[in-house]
PDB file of N, CA, C and O in Angstrom, chain B, residues numbered from 101:
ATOM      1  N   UNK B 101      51.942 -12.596  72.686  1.00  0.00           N
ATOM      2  CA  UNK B 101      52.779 -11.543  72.152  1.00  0.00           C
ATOM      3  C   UNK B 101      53.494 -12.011  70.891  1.00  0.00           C
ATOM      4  O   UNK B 101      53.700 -11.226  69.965  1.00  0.00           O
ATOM      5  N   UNK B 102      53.892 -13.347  70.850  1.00  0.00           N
ATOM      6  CA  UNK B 102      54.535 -13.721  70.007  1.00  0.00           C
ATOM      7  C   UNK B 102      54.049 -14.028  68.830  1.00  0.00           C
ATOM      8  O   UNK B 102      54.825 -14.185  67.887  1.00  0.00           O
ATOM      9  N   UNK B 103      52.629 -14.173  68.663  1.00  0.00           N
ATOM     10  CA  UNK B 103      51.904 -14.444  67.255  1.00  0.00           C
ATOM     11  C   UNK B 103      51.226 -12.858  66.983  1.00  0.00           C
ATOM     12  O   UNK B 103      50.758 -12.692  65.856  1.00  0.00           O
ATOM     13  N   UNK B 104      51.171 -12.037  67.664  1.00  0.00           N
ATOM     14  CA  UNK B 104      50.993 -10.270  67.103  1.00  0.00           C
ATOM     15  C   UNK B 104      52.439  -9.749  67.148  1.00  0.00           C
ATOM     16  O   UNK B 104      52.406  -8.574  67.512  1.00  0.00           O
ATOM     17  N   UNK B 105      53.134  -9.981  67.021  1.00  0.00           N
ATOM     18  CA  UNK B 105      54.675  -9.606  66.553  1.00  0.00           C
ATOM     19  C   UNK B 105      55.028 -10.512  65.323  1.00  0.00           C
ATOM     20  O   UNK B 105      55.013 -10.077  64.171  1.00  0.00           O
ATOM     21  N   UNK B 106      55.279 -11.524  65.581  1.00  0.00           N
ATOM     22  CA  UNK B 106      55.075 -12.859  64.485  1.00  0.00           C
ATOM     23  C   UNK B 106      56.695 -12.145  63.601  1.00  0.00           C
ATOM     24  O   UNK B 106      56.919 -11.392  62.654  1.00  0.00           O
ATOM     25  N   UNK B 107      57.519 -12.942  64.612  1.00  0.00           N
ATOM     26  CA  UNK B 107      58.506 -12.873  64.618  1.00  0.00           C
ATOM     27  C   UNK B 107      59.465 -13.977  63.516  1.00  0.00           C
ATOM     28  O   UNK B 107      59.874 -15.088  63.852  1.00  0.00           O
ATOM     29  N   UNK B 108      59.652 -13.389  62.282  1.00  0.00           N
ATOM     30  CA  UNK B 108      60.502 -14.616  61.081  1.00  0.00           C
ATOM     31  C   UNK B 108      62.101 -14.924  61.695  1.00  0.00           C
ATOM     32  O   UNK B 108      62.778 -14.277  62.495  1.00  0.00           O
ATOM     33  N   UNK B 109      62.308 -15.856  61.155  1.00  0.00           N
ATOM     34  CA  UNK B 109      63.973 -16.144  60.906  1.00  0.00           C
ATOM     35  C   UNK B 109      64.913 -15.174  60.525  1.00  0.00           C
ATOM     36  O   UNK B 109      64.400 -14.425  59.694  1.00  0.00           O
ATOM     37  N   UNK B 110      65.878 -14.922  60.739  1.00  0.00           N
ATOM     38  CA  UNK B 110      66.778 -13.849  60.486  1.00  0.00           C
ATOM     39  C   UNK B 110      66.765 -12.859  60.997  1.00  0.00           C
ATOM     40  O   UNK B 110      67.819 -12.236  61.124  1.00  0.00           O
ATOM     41  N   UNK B 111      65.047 -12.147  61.681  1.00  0.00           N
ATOM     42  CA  UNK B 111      65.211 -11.346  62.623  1.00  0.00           C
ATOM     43  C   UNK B 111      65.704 -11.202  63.924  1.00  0.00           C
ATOM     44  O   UNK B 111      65.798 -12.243  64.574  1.00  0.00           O
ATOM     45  N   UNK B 112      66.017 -10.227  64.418  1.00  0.00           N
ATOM     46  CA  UNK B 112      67.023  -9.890  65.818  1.00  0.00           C
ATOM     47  C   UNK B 112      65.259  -9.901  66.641  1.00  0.00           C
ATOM     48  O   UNK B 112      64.324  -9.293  66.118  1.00  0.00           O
ATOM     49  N   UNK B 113      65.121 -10.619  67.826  1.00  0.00           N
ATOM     50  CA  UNK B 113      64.507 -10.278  68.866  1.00  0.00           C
ATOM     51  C   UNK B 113      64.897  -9.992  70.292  1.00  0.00           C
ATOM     52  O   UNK B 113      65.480 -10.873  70.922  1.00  0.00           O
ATOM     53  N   UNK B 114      64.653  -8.955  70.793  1.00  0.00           N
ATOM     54  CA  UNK B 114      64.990  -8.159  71.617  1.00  0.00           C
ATOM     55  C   UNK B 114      63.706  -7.865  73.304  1.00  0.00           C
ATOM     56  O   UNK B 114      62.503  -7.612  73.240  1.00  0.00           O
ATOM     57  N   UNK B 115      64.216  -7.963  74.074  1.00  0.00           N
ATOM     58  CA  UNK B 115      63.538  -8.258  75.229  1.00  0.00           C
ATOM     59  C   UNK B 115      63.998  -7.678  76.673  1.00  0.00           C
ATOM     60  O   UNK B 115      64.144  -8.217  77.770  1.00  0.00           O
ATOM     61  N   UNK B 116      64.168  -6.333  76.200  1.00  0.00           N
ATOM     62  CA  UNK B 116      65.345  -5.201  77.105  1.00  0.00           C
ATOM     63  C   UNK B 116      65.307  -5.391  78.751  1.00  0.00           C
ATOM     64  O   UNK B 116      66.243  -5.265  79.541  1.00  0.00           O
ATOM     65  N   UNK B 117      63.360  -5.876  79.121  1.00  0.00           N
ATOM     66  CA  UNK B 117      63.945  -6.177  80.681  1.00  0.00           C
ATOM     67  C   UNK B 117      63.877  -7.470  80.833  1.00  0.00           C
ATOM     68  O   UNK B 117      64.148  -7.839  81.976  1.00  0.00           O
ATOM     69  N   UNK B 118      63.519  -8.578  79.825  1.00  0.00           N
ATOM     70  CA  UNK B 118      63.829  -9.795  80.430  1.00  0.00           C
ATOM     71  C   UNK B 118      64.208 -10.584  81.975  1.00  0.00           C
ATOM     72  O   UNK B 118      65.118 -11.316  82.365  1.00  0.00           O
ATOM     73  N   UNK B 119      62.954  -9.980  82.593  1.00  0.00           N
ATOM     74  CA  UNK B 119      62.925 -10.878  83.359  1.00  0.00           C
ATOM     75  C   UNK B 119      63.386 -12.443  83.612  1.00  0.00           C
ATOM     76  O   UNK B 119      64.474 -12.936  83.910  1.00  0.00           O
ATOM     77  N   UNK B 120      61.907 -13.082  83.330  1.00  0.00           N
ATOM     78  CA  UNK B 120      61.949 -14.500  83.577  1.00  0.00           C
ATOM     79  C   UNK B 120      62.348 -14.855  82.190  1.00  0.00           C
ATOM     80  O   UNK B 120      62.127 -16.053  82.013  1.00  0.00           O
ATOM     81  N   UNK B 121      62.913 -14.210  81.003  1.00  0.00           N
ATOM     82  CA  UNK B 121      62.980 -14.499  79.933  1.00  0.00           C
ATOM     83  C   UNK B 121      61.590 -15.136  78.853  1.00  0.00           C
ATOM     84  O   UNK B 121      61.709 -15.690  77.760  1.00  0.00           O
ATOM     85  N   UNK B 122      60.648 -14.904  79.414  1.00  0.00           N
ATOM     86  CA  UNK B 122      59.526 -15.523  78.929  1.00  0.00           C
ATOM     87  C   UNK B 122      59.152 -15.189  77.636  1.00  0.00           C
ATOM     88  O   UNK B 122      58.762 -16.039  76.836  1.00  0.00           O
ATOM     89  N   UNK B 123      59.248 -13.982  77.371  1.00  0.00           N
ATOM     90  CA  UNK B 123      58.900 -13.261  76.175  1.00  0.00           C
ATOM     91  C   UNK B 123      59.922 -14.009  74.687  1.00  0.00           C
ATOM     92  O   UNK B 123      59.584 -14.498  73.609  1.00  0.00           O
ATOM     93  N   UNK B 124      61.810 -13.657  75.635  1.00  0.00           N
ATOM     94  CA  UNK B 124      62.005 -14.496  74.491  1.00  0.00           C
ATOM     95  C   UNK B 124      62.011 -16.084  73.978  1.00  0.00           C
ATOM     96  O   UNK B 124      62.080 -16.437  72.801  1.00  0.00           O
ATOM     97  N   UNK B 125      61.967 -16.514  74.553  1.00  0.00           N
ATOM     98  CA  UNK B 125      61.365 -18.472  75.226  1.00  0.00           C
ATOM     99  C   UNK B 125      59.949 -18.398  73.726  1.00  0.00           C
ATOM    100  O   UNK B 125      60.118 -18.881  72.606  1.00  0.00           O
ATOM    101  N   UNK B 126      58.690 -17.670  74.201  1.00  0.00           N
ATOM    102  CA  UNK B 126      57.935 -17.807  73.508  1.00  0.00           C
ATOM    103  C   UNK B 126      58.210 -17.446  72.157  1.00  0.00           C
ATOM    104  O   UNK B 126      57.759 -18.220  71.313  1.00  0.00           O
ATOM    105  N   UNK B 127      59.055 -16.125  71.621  1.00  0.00           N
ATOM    106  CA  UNK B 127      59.553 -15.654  70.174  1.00  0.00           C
ATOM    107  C   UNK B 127      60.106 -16.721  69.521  1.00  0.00           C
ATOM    108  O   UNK B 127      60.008 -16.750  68.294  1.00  0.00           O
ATOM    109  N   UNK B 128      60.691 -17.637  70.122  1.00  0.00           N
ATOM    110  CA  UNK B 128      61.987 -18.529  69.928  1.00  0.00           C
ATOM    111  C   UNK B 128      60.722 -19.836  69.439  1.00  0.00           C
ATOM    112  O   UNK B 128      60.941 -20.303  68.321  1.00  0.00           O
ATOM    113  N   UNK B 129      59.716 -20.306  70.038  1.00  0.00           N
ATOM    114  CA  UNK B 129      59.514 -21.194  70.025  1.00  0.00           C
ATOM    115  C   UNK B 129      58.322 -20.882  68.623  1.00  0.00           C
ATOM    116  O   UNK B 129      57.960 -21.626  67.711  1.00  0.00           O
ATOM    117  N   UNK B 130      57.978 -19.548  68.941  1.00  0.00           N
ATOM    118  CA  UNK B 130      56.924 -19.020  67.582  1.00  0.00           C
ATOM    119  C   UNK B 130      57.761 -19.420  66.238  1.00  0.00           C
ATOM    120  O   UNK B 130      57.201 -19.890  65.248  1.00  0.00           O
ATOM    121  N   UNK B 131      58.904 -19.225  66.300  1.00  0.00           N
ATOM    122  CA  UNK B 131      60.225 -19.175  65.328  1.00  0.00           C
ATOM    123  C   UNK B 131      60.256 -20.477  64.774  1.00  0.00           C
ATOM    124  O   UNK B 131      60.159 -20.931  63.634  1.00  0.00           O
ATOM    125  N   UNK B 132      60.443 -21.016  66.069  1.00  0.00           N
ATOM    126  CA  UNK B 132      61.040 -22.960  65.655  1.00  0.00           C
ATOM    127  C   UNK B 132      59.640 -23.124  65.175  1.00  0.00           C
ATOM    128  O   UNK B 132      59.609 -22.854  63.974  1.00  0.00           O
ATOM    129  N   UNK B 133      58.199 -23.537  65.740  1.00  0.00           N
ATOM    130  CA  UNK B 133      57.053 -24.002  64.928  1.00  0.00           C
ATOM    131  C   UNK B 133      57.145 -24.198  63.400  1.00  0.00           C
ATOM    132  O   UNK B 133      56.860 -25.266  62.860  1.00  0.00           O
ATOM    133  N   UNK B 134      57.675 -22.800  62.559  1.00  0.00           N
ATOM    134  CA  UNK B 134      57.536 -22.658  61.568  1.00  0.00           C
ATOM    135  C   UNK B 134      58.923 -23.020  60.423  1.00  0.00           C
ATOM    136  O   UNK B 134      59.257 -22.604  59.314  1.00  0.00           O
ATOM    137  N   UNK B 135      59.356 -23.828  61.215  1.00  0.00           N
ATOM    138  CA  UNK B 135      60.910 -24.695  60.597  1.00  0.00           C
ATOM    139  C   UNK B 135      60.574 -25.715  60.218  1.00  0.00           C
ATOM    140  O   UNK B 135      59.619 -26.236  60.794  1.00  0.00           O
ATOM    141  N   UNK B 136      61.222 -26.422  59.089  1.00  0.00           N
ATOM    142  CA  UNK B 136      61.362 -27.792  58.919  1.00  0.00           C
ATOM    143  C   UNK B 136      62.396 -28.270  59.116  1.00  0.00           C
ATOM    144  O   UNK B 136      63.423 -28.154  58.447  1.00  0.00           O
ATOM    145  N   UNK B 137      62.150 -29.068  60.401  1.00  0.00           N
ATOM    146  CA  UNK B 137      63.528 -29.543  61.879  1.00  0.00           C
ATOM    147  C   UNK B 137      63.880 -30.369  60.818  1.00  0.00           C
ATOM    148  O   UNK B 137      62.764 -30.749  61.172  1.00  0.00           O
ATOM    149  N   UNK B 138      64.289 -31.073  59.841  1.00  0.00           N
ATOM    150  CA  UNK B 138      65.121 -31.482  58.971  1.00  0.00           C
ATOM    151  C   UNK B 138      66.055 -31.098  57.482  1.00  0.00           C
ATOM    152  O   UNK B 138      66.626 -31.769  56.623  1.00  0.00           O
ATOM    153  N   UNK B 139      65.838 -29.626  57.744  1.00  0.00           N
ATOM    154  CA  UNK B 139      66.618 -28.815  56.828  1.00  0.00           C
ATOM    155  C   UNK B 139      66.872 -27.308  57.577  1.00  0.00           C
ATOM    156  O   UNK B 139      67.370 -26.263  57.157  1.00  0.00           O
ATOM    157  N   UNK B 140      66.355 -27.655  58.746  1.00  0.00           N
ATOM    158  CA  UNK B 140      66.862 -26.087  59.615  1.00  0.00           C
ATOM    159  C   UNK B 140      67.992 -26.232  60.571  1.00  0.00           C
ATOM    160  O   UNK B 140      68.005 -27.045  61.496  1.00  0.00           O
ATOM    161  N   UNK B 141      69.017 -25.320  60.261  1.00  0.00           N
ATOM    162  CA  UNK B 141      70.147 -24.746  61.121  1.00  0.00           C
ATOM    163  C   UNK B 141      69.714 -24.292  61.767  1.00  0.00           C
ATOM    164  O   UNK B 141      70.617 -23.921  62.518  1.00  0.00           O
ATOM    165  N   UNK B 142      67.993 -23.649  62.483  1.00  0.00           N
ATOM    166  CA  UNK B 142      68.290 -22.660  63.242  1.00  0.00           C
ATOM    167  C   UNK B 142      68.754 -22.571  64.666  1.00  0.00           C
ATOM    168  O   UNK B 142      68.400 -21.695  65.455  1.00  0.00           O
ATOM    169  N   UNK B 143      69.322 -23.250  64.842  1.00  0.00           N
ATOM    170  CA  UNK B 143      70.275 -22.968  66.567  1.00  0.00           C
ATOM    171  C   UNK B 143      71.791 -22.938  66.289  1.00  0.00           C
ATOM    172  O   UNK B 143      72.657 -22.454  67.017  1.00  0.00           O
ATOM    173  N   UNK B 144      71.946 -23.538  65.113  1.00  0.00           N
ATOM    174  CA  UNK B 144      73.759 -23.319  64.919  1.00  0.00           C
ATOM    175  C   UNK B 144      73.996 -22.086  64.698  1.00  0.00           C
ATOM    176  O   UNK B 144      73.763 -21.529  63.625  1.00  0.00           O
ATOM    177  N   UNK B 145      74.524 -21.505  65.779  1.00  0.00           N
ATOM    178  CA  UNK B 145      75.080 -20.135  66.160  1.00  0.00           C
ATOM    179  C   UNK B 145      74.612 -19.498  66.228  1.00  0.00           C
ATOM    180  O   UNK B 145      75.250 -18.445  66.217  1.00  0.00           O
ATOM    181  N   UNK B 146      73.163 -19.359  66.360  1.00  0.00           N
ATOM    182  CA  UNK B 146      72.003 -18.020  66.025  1.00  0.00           C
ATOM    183  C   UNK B 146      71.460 -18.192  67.317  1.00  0.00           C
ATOM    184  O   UNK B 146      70.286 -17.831  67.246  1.00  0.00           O
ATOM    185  N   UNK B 147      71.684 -18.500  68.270  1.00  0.00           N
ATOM    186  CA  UNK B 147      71.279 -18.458  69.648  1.00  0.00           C
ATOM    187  C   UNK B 147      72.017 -18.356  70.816  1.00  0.00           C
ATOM    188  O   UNK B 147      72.560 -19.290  71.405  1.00  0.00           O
ATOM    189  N   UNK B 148      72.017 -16.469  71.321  1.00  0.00           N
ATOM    190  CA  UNK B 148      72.557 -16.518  72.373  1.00  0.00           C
ATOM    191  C   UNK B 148      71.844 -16.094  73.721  1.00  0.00           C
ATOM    192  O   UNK B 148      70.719 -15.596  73.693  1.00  0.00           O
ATOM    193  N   UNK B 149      72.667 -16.348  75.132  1.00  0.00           N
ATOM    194  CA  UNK B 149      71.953 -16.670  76.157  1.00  0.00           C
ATOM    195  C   UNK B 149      73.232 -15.706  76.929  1.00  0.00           C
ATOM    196  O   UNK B 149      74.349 -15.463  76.472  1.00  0.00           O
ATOM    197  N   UNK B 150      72.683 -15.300  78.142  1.00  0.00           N
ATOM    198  CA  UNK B 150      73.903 -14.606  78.846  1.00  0.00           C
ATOM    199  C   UNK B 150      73.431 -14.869  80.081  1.00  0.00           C
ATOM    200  O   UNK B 150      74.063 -14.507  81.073  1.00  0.00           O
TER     201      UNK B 150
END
């Protein structure tokens, strides 16, 4: 799901019945792949969990 959505940075992803959370787990990780983990913020503050 996550590479036919192909979900960028800055977008809101959304996962209304979230179950096992799987859907967003995989968006998240489609997301991180395409970072360079040495100039990316992306978890400072852009990740929430309830």
């Amino acid at each position: 799901m996550a590479a036919v959505l192909s979900p960028q940075t800055g977008e809101k992803v959304l996962d209304p019945f979230c179950g096992t959370g799987g859907m967003l787990i995989s968006m998240y990780e489609h997301i991180r792949m395409g970072l360079d983990p040495d100039t990316s913020d992306f978890n400072d503050n852009r990740t929430y969990a309830n």
